[in-house]
C-alpha positions in Angstrom: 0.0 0.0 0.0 2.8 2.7 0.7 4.7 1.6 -2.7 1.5 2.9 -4.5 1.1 6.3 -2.4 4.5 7.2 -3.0 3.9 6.1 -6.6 1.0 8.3 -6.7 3.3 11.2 -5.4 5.6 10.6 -7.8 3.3 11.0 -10.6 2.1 14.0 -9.2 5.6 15.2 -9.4 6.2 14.2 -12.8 3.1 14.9 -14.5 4.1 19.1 -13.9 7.5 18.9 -15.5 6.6 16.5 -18.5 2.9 16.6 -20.7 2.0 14.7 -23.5 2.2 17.7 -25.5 6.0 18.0 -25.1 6.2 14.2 -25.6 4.4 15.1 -29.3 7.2 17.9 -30.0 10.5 15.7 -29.1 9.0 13.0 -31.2 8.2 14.9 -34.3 11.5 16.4 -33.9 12.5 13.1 -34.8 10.1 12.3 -37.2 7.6 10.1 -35.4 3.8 11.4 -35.2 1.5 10.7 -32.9 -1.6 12.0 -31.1 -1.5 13.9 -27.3 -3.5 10.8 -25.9 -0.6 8.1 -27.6 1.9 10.4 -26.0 0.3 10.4 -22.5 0.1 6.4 -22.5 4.1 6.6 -23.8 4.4 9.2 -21.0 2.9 6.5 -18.4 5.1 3.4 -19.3 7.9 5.2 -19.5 7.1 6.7 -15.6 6.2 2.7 -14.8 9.9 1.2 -16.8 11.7 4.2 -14.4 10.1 3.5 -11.5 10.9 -0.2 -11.8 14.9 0.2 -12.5 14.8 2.6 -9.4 13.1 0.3 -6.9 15.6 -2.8 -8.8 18.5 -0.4 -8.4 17.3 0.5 -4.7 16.4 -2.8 -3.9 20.0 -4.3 -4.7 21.8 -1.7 -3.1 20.1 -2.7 0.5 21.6 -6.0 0.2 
C-alpha cells in the first residue's frame, strides 16, 4: 500500500515537468507522429519502466 502512495506522489511530481504535449514535439522532432493521448500512454510506461529500474537499483543496493 505505501509503494502505491509514494507512486502516486511521484506521478504527481512528474506529471508538472513532462505533458503529452511536449512528448508530441520531441518525437516529431525526430520524425515520429502521434496523437496527445498516444503520448500520455508513452508518458505512463515510460514513468512505470523508471520507476521499476529505481526500486531494482534501490532494492540491490540494501543487500
Amino acid at each position: 500500500m505505501e509503494k502505491e502512495k509514494c507512486y502516486e506522489e511521484n506521478e504527481k511530481q512528474y506529471s508538472k515537468k513532462l505533458a503529452p504535449e511536449k512528448i508530441v514535439s520531441i518525437l516529431e522532432k525526430h520524425g515520429t507522429k502521434v496523437s496527445v493521448e498516444e503520448a500520455a500512454v508513452i508518458l505512463e510506461f515510460m514513468r512505470k519502466i523508471a520507476n521499476v529500474a529505481v526500486n531494482q537499483y534501490l532494492s540491490v543496493r540494501k543487500d
